[in-house]
C-alpha positions in Angstrom: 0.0 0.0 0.0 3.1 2.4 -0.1 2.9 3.7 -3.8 -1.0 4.4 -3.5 0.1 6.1 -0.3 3.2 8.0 -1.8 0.8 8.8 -4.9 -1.5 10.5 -2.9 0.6 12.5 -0.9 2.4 13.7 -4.4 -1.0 14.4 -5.4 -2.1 16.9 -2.6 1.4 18.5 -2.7 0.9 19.2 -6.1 -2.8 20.1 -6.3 -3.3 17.8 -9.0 -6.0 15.2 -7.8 -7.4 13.9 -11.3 -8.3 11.2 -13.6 -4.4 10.4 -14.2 -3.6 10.3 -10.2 -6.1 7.7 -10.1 -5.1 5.7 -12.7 -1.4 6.2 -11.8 -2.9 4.5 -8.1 -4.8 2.1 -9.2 -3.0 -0.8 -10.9 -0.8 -1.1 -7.7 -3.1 -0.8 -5.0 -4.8 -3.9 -7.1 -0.7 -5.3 -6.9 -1.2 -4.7 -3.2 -4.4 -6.4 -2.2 -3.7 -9.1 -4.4 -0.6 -10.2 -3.1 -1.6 -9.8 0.4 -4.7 -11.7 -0.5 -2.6 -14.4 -1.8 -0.6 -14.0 1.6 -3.6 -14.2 3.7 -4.5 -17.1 2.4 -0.8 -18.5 2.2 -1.2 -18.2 6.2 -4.4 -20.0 6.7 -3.5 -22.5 4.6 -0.3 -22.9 6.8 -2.2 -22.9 10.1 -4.3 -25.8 8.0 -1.9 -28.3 7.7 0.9 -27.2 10.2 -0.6 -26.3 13.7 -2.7 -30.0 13.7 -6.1 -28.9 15.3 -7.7 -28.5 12.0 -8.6 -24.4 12.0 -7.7 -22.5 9.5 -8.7 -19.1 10.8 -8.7 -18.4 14.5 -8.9 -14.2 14.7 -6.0 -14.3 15.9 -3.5 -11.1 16.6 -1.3 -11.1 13.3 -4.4 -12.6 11.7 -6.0 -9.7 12.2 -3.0 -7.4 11.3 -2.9 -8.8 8.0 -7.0 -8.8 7.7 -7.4 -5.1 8.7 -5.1 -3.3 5.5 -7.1 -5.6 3.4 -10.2 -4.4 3.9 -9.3 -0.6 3.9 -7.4 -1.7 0.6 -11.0 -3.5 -0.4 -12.7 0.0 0.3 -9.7 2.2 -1.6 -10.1 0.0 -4.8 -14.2 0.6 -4.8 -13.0 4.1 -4.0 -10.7 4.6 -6.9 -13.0 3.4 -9.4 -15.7 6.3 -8.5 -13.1 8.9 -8.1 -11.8 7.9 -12.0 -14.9 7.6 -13.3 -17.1 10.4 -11.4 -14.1 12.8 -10.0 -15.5 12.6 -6.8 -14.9 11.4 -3.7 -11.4 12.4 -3.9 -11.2 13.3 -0.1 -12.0 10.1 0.8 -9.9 7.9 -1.1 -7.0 10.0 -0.1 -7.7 9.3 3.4 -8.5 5.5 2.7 -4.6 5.6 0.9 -3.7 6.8 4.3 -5.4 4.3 6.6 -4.7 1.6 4.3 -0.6 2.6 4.8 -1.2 3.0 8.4 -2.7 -0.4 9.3 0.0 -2.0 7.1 2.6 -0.4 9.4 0.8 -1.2 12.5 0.6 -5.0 11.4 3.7 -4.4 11.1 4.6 -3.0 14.6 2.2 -5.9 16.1 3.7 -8.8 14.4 7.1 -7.6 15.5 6.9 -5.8 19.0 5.5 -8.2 21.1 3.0 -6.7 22.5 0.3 -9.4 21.4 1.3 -12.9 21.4 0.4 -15.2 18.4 1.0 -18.4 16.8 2.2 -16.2 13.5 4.3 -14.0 15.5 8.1 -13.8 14.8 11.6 -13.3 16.9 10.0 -10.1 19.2 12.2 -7.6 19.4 10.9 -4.6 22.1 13.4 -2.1 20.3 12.5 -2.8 17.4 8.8 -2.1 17.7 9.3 1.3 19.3 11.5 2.0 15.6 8.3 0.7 13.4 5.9 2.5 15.9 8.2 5.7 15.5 8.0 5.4 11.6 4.4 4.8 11.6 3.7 8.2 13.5 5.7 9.9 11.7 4.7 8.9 8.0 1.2 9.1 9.0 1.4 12.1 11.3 2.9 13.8 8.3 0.4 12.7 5.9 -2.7 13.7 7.9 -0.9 16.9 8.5 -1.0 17.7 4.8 -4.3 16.5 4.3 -5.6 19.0 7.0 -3.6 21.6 5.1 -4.7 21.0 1.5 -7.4 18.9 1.8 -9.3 21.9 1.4 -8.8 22.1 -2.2 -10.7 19.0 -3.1 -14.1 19.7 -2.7 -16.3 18.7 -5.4 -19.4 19.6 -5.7 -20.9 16.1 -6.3 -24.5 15.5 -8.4 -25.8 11.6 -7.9 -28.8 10.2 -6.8 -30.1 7.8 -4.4 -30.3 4.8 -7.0 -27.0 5.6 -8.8 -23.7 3.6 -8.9 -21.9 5.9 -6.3 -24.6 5.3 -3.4 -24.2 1.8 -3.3 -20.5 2.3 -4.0 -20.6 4.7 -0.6 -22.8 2.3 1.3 -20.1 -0.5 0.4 -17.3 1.7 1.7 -19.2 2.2 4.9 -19.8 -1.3 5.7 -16.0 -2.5 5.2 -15.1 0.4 7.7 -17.6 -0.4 9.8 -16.4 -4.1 9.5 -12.6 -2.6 9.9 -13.4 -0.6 13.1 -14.7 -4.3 14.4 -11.5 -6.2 14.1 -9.2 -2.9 15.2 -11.3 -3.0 18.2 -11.3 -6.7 19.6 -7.4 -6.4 18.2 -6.5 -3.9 20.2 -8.6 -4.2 23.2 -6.4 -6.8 25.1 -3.7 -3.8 25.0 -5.7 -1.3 26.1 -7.3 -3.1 28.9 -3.9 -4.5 30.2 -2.6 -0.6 29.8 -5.2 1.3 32.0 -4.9 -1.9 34.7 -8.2 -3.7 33.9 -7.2 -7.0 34.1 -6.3 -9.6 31.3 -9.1 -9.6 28.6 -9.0 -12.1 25.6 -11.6 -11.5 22.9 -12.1 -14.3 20.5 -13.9 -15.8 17.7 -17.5 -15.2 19.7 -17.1 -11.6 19.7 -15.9 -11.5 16.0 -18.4 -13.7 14.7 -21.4 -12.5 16.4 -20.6 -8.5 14.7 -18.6 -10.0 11.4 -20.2 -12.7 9.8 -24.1 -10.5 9.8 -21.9 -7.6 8.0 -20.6 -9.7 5.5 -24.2 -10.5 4.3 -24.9 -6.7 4.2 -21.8 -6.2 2.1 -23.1 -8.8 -0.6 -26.4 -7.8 -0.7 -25.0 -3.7 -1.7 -22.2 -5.8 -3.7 -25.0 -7.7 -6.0 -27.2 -4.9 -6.9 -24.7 -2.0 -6.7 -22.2 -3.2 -9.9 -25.4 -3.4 -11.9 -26.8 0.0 -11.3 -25.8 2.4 -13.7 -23.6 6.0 -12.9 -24.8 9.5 -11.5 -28.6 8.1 -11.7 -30.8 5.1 -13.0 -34.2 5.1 -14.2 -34.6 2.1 -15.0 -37.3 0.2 -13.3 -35.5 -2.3 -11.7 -38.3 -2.7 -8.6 -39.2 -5.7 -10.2 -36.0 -7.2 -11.3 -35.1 -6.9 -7.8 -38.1 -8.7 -6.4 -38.0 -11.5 -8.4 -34.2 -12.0 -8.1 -34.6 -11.6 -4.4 -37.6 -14.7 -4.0 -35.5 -17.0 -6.5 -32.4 -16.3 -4.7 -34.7 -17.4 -1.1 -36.0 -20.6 -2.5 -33.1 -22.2 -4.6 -30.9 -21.1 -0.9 -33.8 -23.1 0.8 -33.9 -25.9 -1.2 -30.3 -26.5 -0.8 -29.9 -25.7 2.8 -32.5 -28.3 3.8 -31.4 -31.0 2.3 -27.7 -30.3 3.2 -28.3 -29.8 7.1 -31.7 -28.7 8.6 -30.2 -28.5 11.6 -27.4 -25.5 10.2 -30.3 -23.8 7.5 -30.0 -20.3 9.1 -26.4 -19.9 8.4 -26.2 -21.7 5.4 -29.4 -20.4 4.1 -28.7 -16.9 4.5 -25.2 -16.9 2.7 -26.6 -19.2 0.0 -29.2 -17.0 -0.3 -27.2 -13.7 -0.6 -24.7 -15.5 -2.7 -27.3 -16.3 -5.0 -28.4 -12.6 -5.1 -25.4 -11.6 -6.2 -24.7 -14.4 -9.1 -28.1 -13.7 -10.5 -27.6 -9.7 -10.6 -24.3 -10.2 -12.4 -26.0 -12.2 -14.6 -28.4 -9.3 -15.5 -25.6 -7.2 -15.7 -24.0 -9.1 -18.6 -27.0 -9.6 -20.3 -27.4 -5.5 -20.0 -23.7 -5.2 -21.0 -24.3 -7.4 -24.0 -27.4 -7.4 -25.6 -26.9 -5.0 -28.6 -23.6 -7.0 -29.8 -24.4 -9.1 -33.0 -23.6 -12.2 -31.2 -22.5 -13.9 -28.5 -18.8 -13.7 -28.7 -18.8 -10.4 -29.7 -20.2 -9.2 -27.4 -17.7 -11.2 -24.9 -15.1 -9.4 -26.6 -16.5 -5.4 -26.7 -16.0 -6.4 -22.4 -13.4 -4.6 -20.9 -10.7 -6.5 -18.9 -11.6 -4.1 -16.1 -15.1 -5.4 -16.0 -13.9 -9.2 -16.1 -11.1 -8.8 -13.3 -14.3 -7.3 -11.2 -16.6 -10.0 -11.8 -13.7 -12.6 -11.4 -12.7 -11.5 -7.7 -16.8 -11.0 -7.3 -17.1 -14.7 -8.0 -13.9 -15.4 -6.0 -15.3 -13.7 -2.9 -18.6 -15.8 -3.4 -16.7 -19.3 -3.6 -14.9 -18.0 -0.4 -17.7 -17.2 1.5 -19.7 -20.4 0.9 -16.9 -22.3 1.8 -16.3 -20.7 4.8 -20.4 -20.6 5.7 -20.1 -24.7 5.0 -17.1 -25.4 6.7 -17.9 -23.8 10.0 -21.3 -24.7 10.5 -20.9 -28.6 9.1 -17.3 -29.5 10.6 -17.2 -32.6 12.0 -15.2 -33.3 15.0 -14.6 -36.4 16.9 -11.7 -37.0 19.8 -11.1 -40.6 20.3 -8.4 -43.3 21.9 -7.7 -46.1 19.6 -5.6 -49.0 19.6 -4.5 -51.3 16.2 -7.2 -52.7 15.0 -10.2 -50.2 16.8 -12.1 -48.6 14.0 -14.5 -45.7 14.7 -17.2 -44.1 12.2 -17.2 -40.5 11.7 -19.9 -38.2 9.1 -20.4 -41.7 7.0 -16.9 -42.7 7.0 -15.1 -45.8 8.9 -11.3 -45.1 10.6 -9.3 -48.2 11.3 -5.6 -48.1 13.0 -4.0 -50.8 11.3 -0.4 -49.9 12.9 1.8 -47.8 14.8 5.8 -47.0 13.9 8.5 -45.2 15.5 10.3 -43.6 12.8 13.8 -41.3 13.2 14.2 -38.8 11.0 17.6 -36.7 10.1 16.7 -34.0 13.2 13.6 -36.1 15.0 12.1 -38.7 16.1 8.2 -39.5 15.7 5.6 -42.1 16.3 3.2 -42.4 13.1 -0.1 -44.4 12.9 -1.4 -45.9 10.2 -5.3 -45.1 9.5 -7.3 -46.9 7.0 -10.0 -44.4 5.6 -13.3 -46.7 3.6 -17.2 -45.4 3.1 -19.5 -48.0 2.2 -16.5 -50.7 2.2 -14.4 -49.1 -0.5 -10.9 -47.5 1.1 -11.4 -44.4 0.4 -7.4 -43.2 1.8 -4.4 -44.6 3.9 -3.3 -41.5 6.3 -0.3 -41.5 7.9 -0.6 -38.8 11.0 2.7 -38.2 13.1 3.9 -37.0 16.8 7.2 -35.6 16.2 9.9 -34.4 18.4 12.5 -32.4 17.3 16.3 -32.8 18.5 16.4 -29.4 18.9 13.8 -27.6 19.8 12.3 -31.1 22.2 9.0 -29.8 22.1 6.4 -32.4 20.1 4.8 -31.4 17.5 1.8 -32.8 15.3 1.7 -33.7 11.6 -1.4 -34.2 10.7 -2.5 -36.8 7.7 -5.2 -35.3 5.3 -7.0 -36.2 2.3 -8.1 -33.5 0.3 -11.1 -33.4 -2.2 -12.6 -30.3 -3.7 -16.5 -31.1 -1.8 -14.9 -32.3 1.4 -11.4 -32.9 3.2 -10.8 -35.7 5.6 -8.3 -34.7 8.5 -6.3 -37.3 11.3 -4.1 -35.5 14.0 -2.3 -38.0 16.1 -2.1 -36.8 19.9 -0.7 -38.2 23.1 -0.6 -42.1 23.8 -3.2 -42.8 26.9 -1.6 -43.3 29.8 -3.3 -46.8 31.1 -1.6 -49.3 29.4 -4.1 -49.9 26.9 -1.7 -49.4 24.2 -3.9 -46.9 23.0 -3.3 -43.2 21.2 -5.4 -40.0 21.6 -6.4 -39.0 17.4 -8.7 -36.1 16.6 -11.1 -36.7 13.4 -12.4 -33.9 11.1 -14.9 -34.3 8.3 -14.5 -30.6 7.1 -17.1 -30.0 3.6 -15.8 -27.4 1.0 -12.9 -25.8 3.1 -10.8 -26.2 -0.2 -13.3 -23.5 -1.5 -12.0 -21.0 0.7 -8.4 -21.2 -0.5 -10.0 -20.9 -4.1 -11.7 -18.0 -3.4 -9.0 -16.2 -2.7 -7.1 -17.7 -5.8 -9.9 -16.2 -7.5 -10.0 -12.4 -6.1 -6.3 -12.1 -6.7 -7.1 -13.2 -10.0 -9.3 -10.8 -10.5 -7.2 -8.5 -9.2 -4.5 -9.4 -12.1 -7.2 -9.2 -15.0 -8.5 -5.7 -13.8 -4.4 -4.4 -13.8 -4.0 -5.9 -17.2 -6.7 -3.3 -18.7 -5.5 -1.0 -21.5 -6.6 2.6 -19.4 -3.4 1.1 -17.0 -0.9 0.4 -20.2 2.3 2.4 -21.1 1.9 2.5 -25.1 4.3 4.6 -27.3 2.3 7.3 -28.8 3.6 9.6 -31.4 2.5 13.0 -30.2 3.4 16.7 -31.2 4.7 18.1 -28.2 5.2 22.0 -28.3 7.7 22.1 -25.4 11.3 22.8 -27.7 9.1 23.8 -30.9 10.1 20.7 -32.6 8.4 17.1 -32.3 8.8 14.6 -30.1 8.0 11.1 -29.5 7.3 10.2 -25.8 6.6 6.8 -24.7 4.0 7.8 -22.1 1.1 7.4 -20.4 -1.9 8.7 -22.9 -3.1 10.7 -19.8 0.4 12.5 -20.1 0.2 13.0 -23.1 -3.0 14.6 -23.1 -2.2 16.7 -20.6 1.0 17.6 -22.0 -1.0 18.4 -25.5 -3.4 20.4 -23.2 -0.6 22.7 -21.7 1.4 23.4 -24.8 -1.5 24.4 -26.8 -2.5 26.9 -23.9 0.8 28.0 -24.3 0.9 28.4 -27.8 -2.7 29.9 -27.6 -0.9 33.1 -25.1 1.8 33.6 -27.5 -0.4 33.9 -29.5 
């Protein structure tokens, strides 16, 4: 997020908050969030397969430091499209450039300092953290500083209606702050609480669920309708289109959360239901986008890449959401103690121990079972799971055996033998449906990311262009915003001489 930041601040030194500042900012705050997207995800995924309890997001500290820039960068992309398109809003995006910065250096100053203790965290270094917390008030101090100073100069007077792209774009904004503000808070509160000397507090996934998870439905519904309403105002009467995208939406979401799990149809209904909301309305929105091309492909072809990167990381966010709504309310998780030969039965499927092995490896030694996976008699896996110890470090670790599948993954940890002399080990069973999707997801939005930066508006092209700066010609291998601008300004000139 530094060059959208260090764009910005050019910007309001130079007065010049316009159509090419944005499209100078754009492409790499898209670079930004999709890498740290991709990084997000990199981490769970990690967590996944390496910490053996079978989360994959906990709302934990450095979670949370990572999660909080990407959602101000969510907001500043959304932001940056208006302020290009409309040339308004400019205020606000520079201040989401700003916060976006700012959270990425207080991740930063988190991850490193100490001050909050995590799973993620690295070597903490106290001295260290008072450098990054020193840099962070200074970079931001100054940038607020010339914000208050020359903010002044960008107010636009701004014409829109209440059905018009830029509402739903501002109510979109609101709710990720909004969202933000949630996860700052229950990050920050254990600090706070410890600092004015009241007591040890620990918030957790409760607290974050209970005020997340109802925002993110609010978000998709603004998402689905808002990237089909048109700019500045839209006539069009889409009361109906609304209604009856709305009650299909309901009953296929219905349908599918009944017969999946009765007993989960609130939470799984509700997303399907807003998820399906928002496929149908992009839908309409191609259809809209389309329907005076002579055919089909053509019409696939007059689409800007813009417009596909946004309804790629659309779809991406969907698939992530659904996956997460399906893996947390149909996890299945069973603790057992089982010797060679014990089987157990877990969501359908039958786990057998068939053996135990010590095994030394180059820097540890572990004990690894073997765990026969069949459903409906047919061995459906062979996992392995492992207790290791390392040489080192002599603290036992846990590698756990999974087998993945794109509708469900199967997951053995191996824990500590049981201490009666029953020969008997302590495993932990998960039956986790579609948590695969949420890695995908994310795949997705940073591919959408790509597709959007690939988009010709964002291309350096060498343009031959007569350039009255030396009275001769000149062939400049610029932006085409430059160059207009450039064209602008010399003609002025030439028009004083004149």
């Amino acid at each position: 997020m530094v060059v959208p930041f260090a764009f910005c601040m050019a910007a309001l030194w130079e007065g010049r908050l316009d159509a090419a500042w944005t499209r100078w900012s754009r492409p790499w705050a898209l670079a930004a969030w999709g890498f740290l997207t991709i990084g997000i995800a990199l981490g769970s995924w990690w967590a996944y397969y390496e910490l053996g309890w079978g989360g994959w997001w906990f709302w934990d500290p450095v979670e949370n430091a990572s999660f909080m820039p990407w959602l101000v960068g969510l907001a500043l992309l959304h932001s940056l499209a208006v302020t290009e398109k409309r040339g308004v809003f400019k205020a606000w995006t520079i201040m989401l450039a700003i916060f976006a910065f700012a959270l990425s250096l207080l991740g930063t100053f988190l991850v490193r300092s100490g001050v909050l203790t995590s799973v993620h965290s690295f070597a903490a270094d106290p001295t260290r953290g008072l450098v990054i917390l020193a840099i962070l008030g200074i970079i931001i101090g100054s940038g607020l500083l010339m914000f208050a100073v020359r903010g002044w100069r960008l107010t636009v007077e701004s014409q829109y209606q209440l059905i018009s792209r830029e509402s739903f774009l501002v109510i979109n904004n609101a709710i990720i702050l909004i969202a933000t503000l949630v996860v700052l808070l229950g990050t920050l509160y254990p600090i706070i609480a410890d600092a004015f000397s009241l007591g040890q507090v620990s918030v957790g996934p409760p607290y974050f669920n209970a005020l997340f998870v109802p925002l993110t439905w609010l978000l998709l519904i603004a998402m689905g309708m808002g990237s089909n309403i048109r700019w500045k105002q839209d006539k069009r009467p889409l009361l109906g289109v609304g209604i009856a995208i709305a009650a299909s939406s309901i009953v296929l979401a219905a349908i599918i959360a009944y017969f999946t799990s009765p007993s989960a149809m609130f939470n799984i209904g509700v997303t399907l239901a807003v998820s399906f909301w928002v496929l149908l309305w992009m839908i309409v929105d191609f259809r809209d986008k389309t329907k005076n091309a002579p055919n089909f492909f053509k019409g696939l072809r007059q689409l800007r890449l813009s417009y596909w990167g946004q309804q790629t990381a659309h779809i991406g966010v969907l698939v992530a959401v659904i996956g997460i709504a399906f893996t947390s309310s149909l996890s299945i998780e069973r603790d057992v103690a089982m010797g060679i030969g014990d089987t157990v039965n877990v969501q359908g499927y039958d786990f057998e121990v068939t053996e135990f092995f010590e095994i030394k490896g180059s820097n540890f030694d572990a004990t690894q079972a073997q765990v026969v996976v069949s459903k409906d008699g047919r061995e459906v896996a062979k996992l392995t799971p492992e207790k290791r110890t390392y040489i080192i470090s002599t603290m036992p670790t846990t590698e756990a055996a999974i087998d993945p599948s794109l509708m469900r993954d199967v997951y053995v940890a191996l824990g500590e033998p049981i201490a009666d002399g029953s020969n008997q080990w302590a495993l932990r069973i998960y039956v986790k449906p579609l948590i695969r999707w949420i890695w995908l997801g994310a795949i997705i939005m940073a591919l959408g990311g790509l597709i959007s930066m690939l988009d010709k508006r964002y291309r350096i092209k060498k343009i031959k262009a007569p350039l009255l700066v030396t009275g001769s010609l000149a062939t400049y291998g610029v932006n085409e915003v430059a160059i207009e601008q450039a064209i602008s300004v010399s003609t002025m000139s030439t028009l004083k001489e004149k």
